[in-house]
C-alpha positions in Angstrom: -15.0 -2.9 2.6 -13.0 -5.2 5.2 -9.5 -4.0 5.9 -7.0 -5.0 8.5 -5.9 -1.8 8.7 -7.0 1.8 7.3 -5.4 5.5 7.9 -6.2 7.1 9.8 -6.9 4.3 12.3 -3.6 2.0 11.6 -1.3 1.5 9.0 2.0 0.0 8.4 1.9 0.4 5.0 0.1 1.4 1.0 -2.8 -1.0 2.5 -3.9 1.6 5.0 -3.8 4.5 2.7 -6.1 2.5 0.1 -8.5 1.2 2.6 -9.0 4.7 3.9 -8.8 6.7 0.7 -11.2 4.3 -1.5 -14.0 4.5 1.0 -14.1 8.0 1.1 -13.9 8.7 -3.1 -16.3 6.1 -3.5 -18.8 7.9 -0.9 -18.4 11.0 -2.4 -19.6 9.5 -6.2 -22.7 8.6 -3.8 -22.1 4.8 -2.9 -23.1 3.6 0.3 -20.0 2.1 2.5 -19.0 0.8 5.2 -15.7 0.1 6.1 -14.6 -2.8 8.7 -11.4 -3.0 10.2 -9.6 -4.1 13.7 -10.0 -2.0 17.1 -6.6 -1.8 17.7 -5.2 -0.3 21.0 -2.8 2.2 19.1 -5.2 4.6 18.0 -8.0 6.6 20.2 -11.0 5.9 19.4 -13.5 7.4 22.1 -11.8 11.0 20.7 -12.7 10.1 17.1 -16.5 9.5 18.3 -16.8 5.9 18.3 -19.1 4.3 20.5 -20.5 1.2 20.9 -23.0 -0.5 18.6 -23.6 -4.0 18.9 -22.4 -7.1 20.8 -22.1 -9.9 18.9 -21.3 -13.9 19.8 -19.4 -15.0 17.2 -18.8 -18.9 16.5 -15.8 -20.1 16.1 -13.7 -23.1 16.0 -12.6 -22.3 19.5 -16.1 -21.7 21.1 -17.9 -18.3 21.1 -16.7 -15.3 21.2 -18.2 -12.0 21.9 -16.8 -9.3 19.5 -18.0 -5.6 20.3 -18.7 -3.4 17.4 -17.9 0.3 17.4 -19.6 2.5 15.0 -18.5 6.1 13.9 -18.3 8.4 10.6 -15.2 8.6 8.7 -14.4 12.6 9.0 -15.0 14.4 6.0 -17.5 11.9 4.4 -20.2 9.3 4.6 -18.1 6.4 5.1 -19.6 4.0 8.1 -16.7 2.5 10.2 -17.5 -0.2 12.0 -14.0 -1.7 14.3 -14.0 -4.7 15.7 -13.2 -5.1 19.3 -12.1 -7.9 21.1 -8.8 -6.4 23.2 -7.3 -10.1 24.0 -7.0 -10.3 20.4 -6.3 -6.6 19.4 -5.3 -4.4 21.8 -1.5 -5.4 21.8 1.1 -2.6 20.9 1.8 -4.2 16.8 -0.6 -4.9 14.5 0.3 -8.2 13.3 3.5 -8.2 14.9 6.1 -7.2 17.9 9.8 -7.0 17.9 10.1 -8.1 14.4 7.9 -11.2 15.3 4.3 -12.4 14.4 1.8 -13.0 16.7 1.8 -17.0 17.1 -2.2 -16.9 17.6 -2.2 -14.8 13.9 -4.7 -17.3 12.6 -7.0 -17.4 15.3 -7.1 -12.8 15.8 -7.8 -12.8 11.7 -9.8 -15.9 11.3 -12.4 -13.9 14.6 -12.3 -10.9 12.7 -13.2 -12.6 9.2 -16.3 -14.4 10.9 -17.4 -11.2 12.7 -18.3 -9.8 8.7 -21.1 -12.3 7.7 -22.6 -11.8 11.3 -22.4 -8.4 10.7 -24.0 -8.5 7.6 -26.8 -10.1 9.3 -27.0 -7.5 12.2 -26.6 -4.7 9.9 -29.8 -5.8 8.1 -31.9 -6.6 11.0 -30.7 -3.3 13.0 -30.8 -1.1 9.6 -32.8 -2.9 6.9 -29.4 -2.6 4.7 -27.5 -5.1 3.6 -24.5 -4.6 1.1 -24.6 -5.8 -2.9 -20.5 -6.2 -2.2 -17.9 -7.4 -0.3 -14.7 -5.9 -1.3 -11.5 -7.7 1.2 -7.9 -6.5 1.2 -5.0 -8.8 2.0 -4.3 -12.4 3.5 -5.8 -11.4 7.0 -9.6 -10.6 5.6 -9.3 -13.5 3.3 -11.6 -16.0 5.0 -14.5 -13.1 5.3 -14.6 -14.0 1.3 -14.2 -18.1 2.3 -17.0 -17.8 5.2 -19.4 -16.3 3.1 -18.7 -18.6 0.4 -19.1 -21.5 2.8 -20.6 -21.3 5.9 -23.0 -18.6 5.0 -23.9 -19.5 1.7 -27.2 -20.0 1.8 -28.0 -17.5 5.0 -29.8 -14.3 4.2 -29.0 -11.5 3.6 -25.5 -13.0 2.8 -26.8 -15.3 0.3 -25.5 -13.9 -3.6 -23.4 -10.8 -1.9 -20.5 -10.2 -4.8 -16.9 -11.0 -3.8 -14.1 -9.1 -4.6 -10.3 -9.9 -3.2 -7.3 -7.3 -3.9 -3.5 -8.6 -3.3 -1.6 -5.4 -2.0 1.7 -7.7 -1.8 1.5 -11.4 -3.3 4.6 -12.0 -0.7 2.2 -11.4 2.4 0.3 -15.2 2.8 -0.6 -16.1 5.9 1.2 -19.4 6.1 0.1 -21.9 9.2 1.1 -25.3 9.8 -1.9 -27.7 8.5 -2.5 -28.9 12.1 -3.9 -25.5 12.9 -6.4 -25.6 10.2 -9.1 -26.6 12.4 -9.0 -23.6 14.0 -10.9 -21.8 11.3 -14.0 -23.5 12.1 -14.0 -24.7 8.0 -14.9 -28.1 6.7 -11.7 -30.3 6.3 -13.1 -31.2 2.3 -11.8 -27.5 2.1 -8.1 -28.4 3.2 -6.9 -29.7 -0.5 -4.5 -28.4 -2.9 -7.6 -27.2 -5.2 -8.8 -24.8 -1.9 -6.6 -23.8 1.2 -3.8 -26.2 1.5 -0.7 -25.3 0.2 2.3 -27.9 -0.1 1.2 -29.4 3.3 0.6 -25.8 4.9 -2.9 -23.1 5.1 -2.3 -20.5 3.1 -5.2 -18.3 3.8 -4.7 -15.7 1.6 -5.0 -18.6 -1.5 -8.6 -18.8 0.1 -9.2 -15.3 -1.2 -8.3 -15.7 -4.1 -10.4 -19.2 -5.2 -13.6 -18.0 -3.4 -13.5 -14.4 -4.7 -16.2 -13.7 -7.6 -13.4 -11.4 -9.0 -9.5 -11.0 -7.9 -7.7 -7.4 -8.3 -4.0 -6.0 -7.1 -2.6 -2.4 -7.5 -1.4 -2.1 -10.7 -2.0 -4.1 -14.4 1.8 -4.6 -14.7 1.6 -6.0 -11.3 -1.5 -8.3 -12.2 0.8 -9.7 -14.9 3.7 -10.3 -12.7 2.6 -12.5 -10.4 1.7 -14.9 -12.8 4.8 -15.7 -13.4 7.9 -18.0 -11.2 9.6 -14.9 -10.2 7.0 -12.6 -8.5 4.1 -15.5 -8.0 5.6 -16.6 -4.2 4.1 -20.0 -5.5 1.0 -18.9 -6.3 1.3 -18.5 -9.8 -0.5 -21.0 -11.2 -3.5 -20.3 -9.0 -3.1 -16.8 -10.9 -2.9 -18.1 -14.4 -6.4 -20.2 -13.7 -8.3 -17.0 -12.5 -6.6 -14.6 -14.6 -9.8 -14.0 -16.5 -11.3 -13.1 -13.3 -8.0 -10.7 -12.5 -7.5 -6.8 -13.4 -4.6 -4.2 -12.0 -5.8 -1.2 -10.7 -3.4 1.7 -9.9 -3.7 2.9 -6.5 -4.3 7.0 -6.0 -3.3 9.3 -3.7 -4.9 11.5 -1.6 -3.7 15.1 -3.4 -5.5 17.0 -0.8 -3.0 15.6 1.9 -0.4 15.6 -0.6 -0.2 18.8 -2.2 2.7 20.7 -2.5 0.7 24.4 -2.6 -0.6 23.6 0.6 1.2 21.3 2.5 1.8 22.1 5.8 5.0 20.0 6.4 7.0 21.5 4.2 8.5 25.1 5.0 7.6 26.8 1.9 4.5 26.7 -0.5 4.7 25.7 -4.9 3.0 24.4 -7.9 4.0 23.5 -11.6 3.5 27.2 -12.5 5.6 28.6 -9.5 8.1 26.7 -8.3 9.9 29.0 -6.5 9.4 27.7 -3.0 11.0 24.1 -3.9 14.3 25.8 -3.8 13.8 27.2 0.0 12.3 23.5 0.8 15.5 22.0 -0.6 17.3 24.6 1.3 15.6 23.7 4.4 16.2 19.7 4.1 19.9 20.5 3.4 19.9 22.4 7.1 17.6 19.9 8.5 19.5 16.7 7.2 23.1 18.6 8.4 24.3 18.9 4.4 25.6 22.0 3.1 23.5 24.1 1.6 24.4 23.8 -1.6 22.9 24.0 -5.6 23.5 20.5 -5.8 21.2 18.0 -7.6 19.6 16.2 -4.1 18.5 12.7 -4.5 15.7 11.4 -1.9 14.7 8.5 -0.1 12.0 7.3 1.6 11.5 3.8 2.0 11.9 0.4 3.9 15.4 -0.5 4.1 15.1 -3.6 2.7 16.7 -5.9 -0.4 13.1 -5.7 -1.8 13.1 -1.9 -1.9 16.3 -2.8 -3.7 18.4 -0.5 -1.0 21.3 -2.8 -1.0 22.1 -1.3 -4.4 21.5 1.8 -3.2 24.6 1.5 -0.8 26.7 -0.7 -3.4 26.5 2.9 -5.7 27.0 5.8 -2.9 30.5 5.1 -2.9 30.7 6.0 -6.2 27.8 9.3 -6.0 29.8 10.5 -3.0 32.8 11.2 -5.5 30.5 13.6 -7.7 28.5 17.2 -6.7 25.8 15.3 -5.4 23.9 14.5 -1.7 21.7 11.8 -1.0 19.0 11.8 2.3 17.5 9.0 3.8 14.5 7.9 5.6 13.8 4.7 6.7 14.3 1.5 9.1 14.3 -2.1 8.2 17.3 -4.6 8.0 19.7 -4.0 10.6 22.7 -5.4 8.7 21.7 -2.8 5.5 21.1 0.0 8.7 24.3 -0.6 9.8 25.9 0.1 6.0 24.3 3.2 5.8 25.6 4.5 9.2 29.3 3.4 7.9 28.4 5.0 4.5 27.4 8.4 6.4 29.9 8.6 8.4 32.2 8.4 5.7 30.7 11.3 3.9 28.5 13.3 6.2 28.6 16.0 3.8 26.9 14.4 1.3 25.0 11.7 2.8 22.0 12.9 5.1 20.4 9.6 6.9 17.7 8.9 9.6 16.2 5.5 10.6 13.1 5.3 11.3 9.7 6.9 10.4 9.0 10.4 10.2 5.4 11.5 8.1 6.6 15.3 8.3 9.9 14.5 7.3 8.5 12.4 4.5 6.8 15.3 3.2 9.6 17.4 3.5 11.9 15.2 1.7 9.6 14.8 -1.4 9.2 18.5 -1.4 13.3 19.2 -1.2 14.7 16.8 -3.5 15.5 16.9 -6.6 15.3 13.2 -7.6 13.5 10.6 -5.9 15.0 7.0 -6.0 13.0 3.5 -5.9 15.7 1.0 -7.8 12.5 -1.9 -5.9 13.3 -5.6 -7.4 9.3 -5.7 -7.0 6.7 -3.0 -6.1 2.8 -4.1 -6.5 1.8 -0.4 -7.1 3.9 2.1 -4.8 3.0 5.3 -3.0 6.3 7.3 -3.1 6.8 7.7 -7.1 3.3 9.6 -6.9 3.9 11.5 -4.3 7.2 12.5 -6.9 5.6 13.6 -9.8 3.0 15.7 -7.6 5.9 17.0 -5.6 8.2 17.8 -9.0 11.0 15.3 -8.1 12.0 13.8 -10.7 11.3 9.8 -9.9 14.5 7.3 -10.4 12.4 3.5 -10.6 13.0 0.4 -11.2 10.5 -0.6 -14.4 8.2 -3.3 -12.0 4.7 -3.2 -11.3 3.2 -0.1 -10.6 6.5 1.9 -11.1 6.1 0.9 -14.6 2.7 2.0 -14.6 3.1 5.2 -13.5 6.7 6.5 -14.3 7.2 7.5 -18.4 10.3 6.9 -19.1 12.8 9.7 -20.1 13.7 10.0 -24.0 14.6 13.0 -26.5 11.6 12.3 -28.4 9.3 11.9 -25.1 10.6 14.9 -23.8 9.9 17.0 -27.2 6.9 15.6 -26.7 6.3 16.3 -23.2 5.3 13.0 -21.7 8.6 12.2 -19.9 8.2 12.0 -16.4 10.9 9.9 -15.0 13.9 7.7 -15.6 13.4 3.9 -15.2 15.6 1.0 -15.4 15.6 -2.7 -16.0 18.2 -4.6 -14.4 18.4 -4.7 -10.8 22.2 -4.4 -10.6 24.3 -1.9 -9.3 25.8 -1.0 -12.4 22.7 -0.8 -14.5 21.6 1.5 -11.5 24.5 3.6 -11.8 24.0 4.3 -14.9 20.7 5.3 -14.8 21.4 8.0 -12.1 24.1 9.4 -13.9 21.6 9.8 -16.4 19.8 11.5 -14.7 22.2 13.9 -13.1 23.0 14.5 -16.7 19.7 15.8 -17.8 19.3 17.9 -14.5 22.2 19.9 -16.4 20.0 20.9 -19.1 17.4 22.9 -17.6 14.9 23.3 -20.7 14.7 19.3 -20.1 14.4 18.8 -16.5 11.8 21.8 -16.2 9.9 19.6 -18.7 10.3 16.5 -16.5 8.8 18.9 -13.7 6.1 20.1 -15.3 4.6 16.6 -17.3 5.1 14.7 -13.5 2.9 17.6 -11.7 0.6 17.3 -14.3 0.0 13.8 -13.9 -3.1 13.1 -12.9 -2.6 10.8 -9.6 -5.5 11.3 -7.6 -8.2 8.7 -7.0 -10.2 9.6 -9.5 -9.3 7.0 -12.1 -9.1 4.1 -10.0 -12.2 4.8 -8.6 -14.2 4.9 -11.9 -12.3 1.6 -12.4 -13.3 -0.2 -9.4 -17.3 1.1 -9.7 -16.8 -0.2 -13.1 -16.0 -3.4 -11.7 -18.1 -3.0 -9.0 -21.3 -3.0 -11.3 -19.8 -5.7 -13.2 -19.8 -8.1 -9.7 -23.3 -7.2 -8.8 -24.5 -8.1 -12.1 -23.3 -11.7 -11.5 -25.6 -11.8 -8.5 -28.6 -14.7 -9.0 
């Protein structure tokens, strides 16, 4: 498993927790794994028990370069990490970026740490007598591991016949160079064509996952169907169409261990589905923390990227309007300043119904999804998305916009669907503030009628949104890979 970033190591975003969560579940249904990722400087390794491995001299375009490996065991399981150091590259305060800016030597840090994993491979075997049936990459910057051992390393052992499998977390997310820096990925230039890496005139390295790869995935089937299309393809959509046989959508889980609303020790008060007492002294508790009223008000809650993706402009084209009804609103987040700056003018308009605060907060996070009432994600695109889970588990009702995984995972609300208890959510089409609007109001309509909104409650915390699942689906595939090897 090659990830450029994993919890609890580094994350900036649903990457990190799947890198770190899918190791661990597949471990525990006995598979061997080892999990590869970046020494970054943000994390602290030597207290996690890491410790050096293996030096190795890696060839690259640029001349070799030695790469130290760091071995340790993922806490709680059987999951060998193995990071990557090389600290000009990787010990630098951002993962891919700083001050809202990408690295400029991008390509040359992710193309290193893609030709580290064949040599690996090969040290792994000689060292251990172990050699992996899979390689499973996540994301633009591991894409070339797939495109080396493809290439390169074709026809070395042990990499010779290893299964490939690529997953897109965010068809948006490229990695886009200028064609004169293709040379720096030490690859043939027959490889630098419109049928491989080039892409009107540019690299695109994460289009070399997803030719090389044995099989593609991404984090949800409505998702997978998406980006086939113009409008969620980036451009890549008819490389999609021609390996969509080789494509499935696989929700992503989460870890209901650390998200657990009986147990969780963020939140100020302890529930469950059959006691949900303690969610009213949680939304209590927000209301103080957030400097609201405490009131018995429906609460709506956000957590999210302030962004036009996350579809938050629409968000503050309709507070205006919630502001004139019993009703607060809190939010966490950071991202655009000019949408930041709305939402400061928006609070301060109405601080006693609008509870903001940019930036990032995990325990606040937890807090919020254990205090609302309603959880909001009106996203104009969302591969798979973390928050909506963390909803239903949490009994917040979830507010979505019907893309990707929200559709996936969000039943809509309907009489019949709530007689028949399957209703989990409310979910919209239209990505306009009136359609959005709408919906809410909705929703604050239902939250009226108690028999209906405890049903809501109880069919969302009864989802099943653990790992479980997806796991069985990706051994499943898995097996399915390994049986194409010669």
């Amino acid at each position: 498993m090659v990830s450029p970033e994993a919890v609890p190591f580094a994350k900036t975003g649903g990457l990190a927790d799947v890198a770190g969560a899918l190791p661990r579940e597949l471990s525990r249904l006995g598979h061997r794994v080892s999990l590869v990722i970046p020494r970054y400087s943000t994390f602290d390794w030597a207290a996690q028990g890491f410790k050096e491995w293996k030096r190795l001299a890696i060839p690259t375009a640029l001349g070799p370069i030695e790469a130290v490996v760091e071995q340790a065991t993922l806490a709680g399981s059987g999951v060998q990490v193995l990071a990557v150091r090389h600290d000009p590259f990787f010990a630098r305060p951002g993962l891919y970026q700083e001050a809202g800016r990408s690295y400029p030597d991008n390509l040359e840090r992710f193309a290193l740490f893609s030709r580290v994993v064949p040599e690996l491979i090969a040290a792994l075997k000689q060292e251990t007598g172990w050699a992996p049936d899979l390689l499973h990459a996540h994301d633009w910057q591991t894409a070339l591991s797939i495109v080396y051992l493809k290439t390169l390393y074709s026809g070395q052992e042990p990499c010779r016949g290893i299964g490939t499998i690529f997953t897109i977390h965010n068809i948006g997310y490229q990695g886009l160079f200028p064609a004169a820096e293709y040379w720096k990925t030490g690859l043939s230039p027959e490889f630098f064509t419109p049928k491989w890496l080039e892409f009107y005139g540019q690299l695109n390295v994460l289009k070399g996952g997803l030719v090389f790869a044995d099989y593609l995935t991404t984090v949800s089937p409505t998702y997978a169907r998406e980006i086939q299309t113009a409008a969620f393809g980036f451009g890549l959509e008819g490389v999609i169409q021609e390996r969509r046989d080789r494509m499935i959508g696989i929700v992503n889980g989460i870890d209901v261990d650390q998200w657990n609303p009986a147990t969780d020790p963020c939140a100020p008060a302890r529930y469950s589905a059959t006691d949900l007492a303690g969610k009213r002294i949680c939304k209590d508790s927000l209301q103080r923390e957030m400097n609201l009223p405490v009131q018995d008000v429906p609460l709506i809650g956000i957590v999210s990227r302030i962004t036009e993706q996350k579809g938050l402009d629409l968000v503050a084209d309709v507070l205006p309007d919630l502001v004139k009804l019993d009703v607060q609103v809190v939010l966490l987040g950071t991202g655009d300043p000019s949408l930041e700056a709305r939402f400061h003018s928006l609070q301060g308009r109405s601080p006693e119904k609008i509870g903001l605060r940019i930036g990032f907060d995990e325990g606040l996070a937890h807090r919020i999804e254990a205090g609302s009432d309603l959880f909001l994600m009106p996203s104009r695109y969302e591969p798979c998305g973390l928050s909506q889970l963390y909803s239903l588990r949490y009994g917040t009702v979830p507010i979505v916009r019907r893309t990707g995984g929200l559709a996936d995972t969000v039943a809509p609300y309907s009489p019949d669907a709530i007689k028949e208890g399957r209703a989990t959510g409310f979910l919209f089409d239209e990505p306009t503030k009136e359609v959005l609007l709408a919906t809410v109001l909705q929703a604050l309509r239902v939250y009226g009628q108690k028999e209906e909104w405890a049903s809501l409650i109880r069919a969302g915390m009864e989802t099943d949104v653990s790992w479980a699942k997806s796991t069985r689906a990706y051994v499943e595939l898995y097996r399915r890979v390994a049986g194409m090897r010669p």
